[in-house]
Backbone and ligand atoms as CSV (ligand in chain L), in Angstrom:
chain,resi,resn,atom,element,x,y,z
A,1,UNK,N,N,68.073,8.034,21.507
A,1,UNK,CA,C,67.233,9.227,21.701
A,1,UNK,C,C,68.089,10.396,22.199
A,2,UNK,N,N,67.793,11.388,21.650
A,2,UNK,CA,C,68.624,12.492,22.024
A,2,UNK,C,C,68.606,13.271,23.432
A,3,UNK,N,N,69.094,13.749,23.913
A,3,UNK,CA,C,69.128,14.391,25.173
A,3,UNK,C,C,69.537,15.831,25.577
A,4,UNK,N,N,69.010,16.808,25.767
A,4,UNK,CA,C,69.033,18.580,25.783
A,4,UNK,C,C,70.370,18.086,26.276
A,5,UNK,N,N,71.010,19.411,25.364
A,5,UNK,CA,C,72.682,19.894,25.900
A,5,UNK,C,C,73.983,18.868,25.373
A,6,UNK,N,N,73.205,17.387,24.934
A,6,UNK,CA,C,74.123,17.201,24.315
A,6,UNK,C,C,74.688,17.304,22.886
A,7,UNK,N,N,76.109,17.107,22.588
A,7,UNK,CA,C,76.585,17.643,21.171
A,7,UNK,C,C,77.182,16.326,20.498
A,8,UNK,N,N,76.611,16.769,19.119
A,8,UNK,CA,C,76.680,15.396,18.762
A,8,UNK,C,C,77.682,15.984,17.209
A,9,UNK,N,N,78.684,15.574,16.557
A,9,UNK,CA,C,79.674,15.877,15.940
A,9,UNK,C,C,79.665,14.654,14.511
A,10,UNK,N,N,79.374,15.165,13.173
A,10,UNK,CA,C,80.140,14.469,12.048
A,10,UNK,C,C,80.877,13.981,11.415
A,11,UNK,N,N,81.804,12.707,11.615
A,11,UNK,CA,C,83.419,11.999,11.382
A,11,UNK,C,C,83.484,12.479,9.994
A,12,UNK,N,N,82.643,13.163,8.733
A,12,UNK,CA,C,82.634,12.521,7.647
A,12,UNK,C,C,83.110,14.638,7.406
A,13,UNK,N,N,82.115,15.939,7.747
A,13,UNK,CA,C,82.371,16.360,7.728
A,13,UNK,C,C,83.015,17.406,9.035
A,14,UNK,N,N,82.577,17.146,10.104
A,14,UNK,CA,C,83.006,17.969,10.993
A,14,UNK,C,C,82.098,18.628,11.593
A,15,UNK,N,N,81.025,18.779,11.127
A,15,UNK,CA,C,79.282,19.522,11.256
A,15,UNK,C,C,79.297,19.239,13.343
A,16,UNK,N,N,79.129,19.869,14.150
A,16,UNK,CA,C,79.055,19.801,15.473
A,16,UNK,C,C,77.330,20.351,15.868
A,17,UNK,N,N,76.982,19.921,16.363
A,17,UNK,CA,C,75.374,20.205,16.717
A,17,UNK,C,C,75.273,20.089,18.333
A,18,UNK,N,N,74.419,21.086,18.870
A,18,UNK,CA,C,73.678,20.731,20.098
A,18,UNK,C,C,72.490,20.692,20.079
A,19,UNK,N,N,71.750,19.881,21.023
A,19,UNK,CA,C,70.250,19.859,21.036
A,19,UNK,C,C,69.586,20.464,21.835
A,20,UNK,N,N,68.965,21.327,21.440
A,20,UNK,CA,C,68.192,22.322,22.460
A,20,UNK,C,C,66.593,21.774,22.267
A,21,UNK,N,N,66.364,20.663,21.787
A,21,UNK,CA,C,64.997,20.065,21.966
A,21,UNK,C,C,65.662,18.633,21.921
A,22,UNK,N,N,65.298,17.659,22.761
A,22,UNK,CA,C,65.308,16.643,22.841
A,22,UNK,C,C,64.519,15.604,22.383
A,23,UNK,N,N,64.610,14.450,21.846
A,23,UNK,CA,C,63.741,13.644,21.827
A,23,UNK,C,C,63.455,13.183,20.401
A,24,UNK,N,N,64.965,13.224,19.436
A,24,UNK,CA,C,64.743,12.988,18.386
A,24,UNK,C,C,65.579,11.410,18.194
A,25,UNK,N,N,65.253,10.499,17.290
A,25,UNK,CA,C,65.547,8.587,17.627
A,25,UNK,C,C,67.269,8.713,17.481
A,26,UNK,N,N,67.514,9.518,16.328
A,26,UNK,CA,C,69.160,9.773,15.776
A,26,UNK,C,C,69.664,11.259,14.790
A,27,UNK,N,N,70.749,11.621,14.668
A,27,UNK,CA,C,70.695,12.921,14.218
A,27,UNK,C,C,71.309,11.976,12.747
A,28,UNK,N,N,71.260,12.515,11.685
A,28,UNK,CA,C,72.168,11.837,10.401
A,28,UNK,C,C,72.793,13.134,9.810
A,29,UNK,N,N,73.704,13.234,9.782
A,29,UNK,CA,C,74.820,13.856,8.796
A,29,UNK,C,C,75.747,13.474,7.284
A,30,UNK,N,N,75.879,14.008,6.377
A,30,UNK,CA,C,76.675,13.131,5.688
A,30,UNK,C,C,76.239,12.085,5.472
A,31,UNK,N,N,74.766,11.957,4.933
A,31,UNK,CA,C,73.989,10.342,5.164
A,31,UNK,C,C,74.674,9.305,6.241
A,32,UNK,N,N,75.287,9.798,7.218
A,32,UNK,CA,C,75.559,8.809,8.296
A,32,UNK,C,C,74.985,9.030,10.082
A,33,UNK,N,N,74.811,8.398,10.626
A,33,UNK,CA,C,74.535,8.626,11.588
A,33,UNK,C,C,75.656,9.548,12.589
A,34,UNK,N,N,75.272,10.327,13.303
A,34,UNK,CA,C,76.315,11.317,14.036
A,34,UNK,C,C,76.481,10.758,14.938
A,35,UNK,N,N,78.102,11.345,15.586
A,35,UNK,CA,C,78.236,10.680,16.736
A,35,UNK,C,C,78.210,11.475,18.001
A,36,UNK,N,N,77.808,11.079,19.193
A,36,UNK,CA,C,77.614,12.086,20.304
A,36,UNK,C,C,78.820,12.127,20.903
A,37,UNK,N,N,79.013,12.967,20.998
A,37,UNK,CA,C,80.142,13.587,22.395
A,37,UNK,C,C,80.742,13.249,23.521
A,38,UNK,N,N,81.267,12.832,23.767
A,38,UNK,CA,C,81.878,12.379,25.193
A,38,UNK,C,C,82.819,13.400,25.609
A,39,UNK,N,N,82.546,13.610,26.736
A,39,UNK,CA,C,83.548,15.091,27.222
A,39,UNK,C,C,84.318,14.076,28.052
A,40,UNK,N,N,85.622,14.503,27.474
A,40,UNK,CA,C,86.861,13.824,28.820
A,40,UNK,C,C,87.260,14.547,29.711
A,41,UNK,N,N,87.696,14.429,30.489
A,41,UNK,CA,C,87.996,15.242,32.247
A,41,UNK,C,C,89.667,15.437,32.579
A,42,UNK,N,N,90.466,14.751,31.836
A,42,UNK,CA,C,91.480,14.450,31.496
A,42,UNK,C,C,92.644,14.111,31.084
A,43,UNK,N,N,93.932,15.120,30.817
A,43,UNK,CA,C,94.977,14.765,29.508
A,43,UNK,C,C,95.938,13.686,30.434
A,44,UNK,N,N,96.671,13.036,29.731
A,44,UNK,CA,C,97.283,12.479,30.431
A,44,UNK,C,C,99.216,13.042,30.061
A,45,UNK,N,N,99.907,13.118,31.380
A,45,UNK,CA,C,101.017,14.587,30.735
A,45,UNK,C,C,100.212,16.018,31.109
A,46,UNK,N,N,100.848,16.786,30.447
A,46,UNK,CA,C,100.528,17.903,30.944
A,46,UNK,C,C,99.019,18.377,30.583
A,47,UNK,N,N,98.376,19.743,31.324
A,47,UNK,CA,C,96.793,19.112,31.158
A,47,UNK,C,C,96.566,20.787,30.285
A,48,UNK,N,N,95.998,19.971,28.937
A,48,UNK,CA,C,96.097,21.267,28.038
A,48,UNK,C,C,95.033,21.574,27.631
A,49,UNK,N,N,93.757,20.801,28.068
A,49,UNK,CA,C,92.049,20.766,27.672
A,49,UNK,C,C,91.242,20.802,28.876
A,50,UNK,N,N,91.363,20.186,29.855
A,50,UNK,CA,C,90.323,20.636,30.695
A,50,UNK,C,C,89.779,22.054,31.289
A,51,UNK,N,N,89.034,23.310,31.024
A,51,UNK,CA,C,88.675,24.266,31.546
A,51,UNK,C,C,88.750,24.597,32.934
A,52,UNK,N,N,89.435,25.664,33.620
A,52,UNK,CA,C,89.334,25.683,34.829
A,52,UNK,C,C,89.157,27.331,34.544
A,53,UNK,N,N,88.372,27.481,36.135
A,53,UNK,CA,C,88.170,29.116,36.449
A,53,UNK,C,C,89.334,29.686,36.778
A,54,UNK,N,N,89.548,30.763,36.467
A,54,UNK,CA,C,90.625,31.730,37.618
A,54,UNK,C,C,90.557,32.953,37.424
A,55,UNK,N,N,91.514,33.488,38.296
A,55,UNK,CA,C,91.133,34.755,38.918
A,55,UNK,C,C,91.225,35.381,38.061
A,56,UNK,N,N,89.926,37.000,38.585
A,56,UNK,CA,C,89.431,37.395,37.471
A,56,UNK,C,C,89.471,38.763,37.866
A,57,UNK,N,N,90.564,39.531,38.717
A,57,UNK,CA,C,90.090,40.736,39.361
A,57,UNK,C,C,89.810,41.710,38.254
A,58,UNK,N,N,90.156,41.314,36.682
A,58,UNK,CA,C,90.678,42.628,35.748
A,58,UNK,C,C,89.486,42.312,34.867
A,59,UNK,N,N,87.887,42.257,34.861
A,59,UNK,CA,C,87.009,41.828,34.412
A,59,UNK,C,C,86.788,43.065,33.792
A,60,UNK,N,N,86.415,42.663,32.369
A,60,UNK,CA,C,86.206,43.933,31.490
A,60,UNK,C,C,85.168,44.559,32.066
A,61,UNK,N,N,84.315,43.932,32.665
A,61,UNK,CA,C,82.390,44.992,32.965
A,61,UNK,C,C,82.735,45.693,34.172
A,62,UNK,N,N,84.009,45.560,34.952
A,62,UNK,CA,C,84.436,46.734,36.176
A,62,UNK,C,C,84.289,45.734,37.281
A,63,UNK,N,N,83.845,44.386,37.529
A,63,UNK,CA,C,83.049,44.030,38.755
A,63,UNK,C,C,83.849,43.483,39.412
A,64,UNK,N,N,85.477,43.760,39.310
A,64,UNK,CA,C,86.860,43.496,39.771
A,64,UNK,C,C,86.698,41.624,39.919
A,65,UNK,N,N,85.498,40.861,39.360
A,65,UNK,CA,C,85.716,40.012,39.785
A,65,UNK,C,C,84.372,39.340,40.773
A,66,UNK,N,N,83.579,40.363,40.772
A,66,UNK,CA,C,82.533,39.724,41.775
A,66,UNK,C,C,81.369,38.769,41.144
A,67,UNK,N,N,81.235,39.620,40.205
A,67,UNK,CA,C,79.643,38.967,39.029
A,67,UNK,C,C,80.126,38.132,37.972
A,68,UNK,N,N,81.059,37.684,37.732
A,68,UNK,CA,C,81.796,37.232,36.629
A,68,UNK,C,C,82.758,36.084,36.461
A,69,UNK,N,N,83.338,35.306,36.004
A,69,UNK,CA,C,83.954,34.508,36.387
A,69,UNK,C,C,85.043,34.503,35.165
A,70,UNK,N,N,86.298,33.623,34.857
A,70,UNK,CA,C,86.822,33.786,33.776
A,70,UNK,C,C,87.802,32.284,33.468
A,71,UNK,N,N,87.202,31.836,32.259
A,71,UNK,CA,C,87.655,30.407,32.057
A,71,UNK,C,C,88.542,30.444,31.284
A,72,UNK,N,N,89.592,29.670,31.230
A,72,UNK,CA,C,91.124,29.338,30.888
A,72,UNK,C,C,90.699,28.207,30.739
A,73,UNK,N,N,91.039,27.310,29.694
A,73,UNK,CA,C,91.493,26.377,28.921
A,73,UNK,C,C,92.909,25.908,29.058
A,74,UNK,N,N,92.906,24.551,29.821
A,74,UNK,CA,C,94.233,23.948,30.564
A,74,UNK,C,C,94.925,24.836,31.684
A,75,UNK,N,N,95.753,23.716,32.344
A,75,UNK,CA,C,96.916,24.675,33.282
A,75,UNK,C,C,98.035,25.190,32.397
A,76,UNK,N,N,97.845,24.340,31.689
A,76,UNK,CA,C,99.177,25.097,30.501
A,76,UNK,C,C,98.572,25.226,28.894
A,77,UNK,N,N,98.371,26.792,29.041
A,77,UNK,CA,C,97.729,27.058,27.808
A,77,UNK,C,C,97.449,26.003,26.401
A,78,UNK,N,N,96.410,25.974,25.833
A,78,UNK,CA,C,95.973,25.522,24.787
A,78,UNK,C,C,96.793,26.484,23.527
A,79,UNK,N,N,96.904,25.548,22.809
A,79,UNK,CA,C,97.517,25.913,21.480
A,79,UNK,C,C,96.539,26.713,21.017
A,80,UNK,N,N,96.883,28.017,19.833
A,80,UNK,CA,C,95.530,28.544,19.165
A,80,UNK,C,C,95.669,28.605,17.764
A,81,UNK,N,N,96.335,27.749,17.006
A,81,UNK,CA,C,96.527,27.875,15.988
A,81,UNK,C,C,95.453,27.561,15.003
A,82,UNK,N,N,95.729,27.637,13.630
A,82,UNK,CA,C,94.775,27.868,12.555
A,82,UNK,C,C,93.877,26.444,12.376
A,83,UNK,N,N,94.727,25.387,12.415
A,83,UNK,CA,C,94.126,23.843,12.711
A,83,UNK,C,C,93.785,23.394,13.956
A,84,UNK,N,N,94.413,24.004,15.051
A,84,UNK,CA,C,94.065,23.306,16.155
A,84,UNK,C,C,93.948,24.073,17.310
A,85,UNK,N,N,92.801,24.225,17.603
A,85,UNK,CA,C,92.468,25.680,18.825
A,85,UNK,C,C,91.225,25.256,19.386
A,86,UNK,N,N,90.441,26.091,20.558
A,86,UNK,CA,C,89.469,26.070,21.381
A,86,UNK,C,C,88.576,27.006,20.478
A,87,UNK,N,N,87.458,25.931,19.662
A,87,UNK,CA,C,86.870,26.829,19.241
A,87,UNK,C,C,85.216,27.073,19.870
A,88,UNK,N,N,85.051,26.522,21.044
A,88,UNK,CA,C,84.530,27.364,21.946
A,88,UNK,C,C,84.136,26.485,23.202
A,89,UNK,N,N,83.668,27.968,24.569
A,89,UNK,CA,C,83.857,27.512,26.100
A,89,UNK,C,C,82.675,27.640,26.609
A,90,UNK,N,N,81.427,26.610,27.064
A,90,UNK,CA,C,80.100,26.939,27.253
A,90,UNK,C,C,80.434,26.566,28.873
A,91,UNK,N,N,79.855,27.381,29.474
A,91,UNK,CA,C,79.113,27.324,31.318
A,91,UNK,C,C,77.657,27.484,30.535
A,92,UNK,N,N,77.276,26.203,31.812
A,92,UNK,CA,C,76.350,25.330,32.039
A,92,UNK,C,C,75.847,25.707,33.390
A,93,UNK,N,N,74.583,26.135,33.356
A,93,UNK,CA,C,73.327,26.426,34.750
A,93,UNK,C,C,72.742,25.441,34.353
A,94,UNK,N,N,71.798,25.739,35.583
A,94,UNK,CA,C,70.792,24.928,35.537
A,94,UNK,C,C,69.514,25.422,34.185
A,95,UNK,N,N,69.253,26.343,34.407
A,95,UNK,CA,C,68.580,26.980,33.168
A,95,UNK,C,C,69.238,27.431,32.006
A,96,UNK,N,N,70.478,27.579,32.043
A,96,UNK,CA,C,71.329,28.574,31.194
A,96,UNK,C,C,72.578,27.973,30.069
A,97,UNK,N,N,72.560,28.102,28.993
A,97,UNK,CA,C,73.569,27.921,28.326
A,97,UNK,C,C,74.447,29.327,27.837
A,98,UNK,N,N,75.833,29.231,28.748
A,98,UNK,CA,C,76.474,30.456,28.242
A,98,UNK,C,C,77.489,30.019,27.328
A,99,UNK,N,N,78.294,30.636,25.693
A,99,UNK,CA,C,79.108,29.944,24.911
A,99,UNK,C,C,79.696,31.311,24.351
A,100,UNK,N,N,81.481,31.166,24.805
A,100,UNK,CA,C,82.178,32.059,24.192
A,100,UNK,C,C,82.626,31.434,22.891
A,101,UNK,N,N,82.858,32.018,22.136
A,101,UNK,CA,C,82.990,31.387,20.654
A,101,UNK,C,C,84.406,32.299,20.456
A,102,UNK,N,N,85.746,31.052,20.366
A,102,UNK,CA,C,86.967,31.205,19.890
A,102,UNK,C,C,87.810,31.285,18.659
A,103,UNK,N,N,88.650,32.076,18.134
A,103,UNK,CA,C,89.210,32.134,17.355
A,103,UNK,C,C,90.590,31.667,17.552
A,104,UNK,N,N,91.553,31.348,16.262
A,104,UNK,CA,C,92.944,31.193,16.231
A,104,UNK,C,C,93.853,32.301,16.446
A,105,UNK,N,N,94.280,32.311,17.752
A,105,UNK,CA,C,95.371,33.977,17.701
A,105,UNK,C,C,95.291,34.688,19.152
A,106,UNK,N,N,93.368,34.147,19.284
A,106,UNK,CA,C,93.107,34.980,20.239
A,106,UNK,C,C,93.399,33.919,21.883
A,107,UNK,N,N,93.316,34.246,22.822
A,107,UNK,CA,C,93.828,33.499,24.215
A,107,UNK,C,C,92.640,32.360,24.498
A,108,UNK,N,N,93.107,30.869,24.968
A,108,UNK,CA,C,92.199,30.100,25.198
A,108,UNK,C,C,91.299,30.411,26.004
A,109,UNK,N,N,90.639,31.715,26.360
A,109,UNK,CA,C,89.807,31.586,27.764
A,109,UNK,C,C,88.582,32.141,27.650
A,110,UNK,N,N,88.001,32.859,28.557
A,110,UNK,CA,C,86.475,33.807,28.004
A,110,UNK,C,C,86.263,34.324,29.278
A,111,UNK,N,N,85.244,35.470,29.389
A,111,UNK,CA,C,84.837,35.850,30.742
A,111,UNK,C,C,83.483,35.422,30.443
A,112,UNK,N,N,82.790,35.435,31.912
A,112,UNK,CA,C,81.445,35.068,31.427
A,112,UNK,C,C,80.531,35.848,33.053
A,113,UNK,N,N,79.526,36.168,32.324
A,113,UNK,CA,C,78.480,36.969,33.797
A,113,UNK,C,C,77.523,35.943,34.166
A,114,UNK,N,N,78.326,35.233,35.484
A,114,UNK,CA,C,77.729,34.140,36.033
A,114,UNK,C,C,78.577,34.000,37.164
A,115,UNK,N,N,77.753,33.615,38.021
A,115,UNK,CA,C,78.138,33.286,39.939
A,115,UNK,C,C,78.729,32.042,39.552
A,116,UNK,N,N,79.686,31.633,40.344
A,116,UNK,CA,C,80.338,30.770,40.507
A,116,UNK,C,C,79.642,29.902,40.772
A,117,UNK,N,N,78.939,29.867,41.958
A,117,UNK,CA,C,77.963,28.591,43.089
A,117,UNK,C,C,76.762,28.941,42.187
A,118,UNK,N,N,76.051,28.906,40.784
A,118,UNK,CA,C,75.332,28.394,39.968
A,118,UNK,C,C,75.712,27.210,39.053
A,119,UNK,N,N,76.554,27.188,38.510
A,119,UNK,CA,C,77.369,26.845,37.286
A,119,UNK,C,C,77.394,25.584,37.681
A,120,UNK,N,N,76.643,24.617,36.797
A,120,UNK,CA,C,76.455,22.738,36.856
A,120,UNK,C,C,77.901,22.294,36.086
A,121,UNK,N,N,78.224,22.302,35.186
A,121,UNK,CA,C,79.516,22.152,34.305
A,121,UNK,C,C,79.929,23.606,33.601
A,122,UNK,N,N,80.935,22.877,33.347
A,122,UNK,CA,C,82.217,23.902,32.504
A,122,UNK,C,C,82.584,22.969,31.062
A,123,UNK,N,N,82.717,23.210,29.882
A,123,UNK,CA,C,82.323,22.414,28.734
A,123,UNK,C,C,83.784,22.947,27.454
A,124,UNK,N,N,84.516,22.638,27.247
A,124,UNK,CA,C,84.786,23.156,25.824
A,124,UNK,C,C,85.159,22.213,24.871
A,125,UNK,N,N,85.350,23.041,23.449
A,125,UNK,CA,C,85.724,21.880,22.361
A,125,UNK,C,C,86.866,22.396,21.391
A,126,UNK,N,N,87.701,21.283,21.598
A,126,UNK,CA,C,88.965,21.587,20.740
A,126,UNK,C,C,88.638,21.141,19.196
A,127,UNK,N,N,89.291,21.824,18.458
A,127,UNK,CA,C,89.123,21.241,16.973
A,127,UNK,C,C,89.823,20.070,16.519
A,128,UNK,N,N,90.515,19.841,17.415
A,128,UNK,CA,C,91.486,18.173,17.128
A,128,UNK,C,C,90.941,17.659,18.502
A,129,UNK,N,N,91.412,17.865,19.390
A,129,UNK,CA,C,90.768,16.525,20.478
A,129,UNK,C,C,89.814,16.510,20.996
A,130,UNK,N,N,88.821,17.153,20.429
A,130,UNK,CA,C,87.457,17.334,20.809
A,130,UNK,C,C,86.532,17.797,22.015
A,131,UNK,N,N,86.007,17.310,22.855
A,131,UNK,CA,C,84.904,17.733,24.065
A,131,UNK,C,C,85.760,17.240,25.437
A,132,UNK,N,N,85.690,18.417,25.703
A,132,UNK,CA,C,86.092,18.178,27.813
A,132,UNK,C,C,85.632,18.806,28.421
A,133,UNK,N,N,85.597,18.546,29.827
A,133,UNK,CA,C,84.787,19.407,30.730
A,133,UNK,C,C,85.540,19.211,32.253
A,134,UNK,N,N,84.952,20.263,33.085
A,134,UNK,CA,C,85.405,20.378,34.187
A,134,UNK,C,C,84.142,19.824,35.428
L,1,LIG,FE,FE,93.736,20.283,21.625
């Protein structure tokens, strides 16, 4: 049975889905059943997927940093290339789904207008190693 917020991904084509209604028995893709997501917390070596916040004094909306927060992808930048990049960084409220949507070229990170002490998870998905979170 399905469960709000989670993402469930196609081995056959690649098709990535979230569920914003819950409560369906299985998703099928590719006449196959999809598979759900597991977010890992962890690279092992240097850490090039897990999302972390940081400082944000140079926030495009002026708020030097107060209303806003700004997520980076690994301690040591994520690759952004044409096959293999962050193609996108969702913060997670309690009510709220926020999702910067990434390109190849552009920097692994995103700003986002959200308090820090709201924010339940930190979420992204690589196009090769798939779902992690903070
Ligand atoms: Fe990756």
């Amino acid at each position: 049975m399905t469960k709000l917020r989670e993402l469930y991904r196609c081995e056959i084509c690649g098709n990535v889905v979230e569920i914003a209604h819950e409560g369906a028995p299985a998703l099928v893709c590719c006449e196959q059943p999809m598979g759900k997501l597991e977010a890992k917390t962890s690279d092992e070596g240097q850490e090039k997927h897990v999302p972390i916040i940081v400082e944000n004094s140079e926030c495009s909306c002026g708020c030097a940093g107060d209303l806003c927060i700004k997520v980076q992808v690994g301690s040591v930048e994520h690759p952004m290339e044409d096959k293999h990049y962050i193609k996108f960084i969702e913060v997670l409220t309690v009510d709220k789904i926020l999702r910067a949507e990434l390109k190849p070229g552009r920097a692994p990170a995103a700003e986002f207008c959200v308090k820090k002490e709201d924010i339940v998870e930190i979420r992204e998905f690589c196009t090769v190693h798939m779902l992690w979170k903070k």
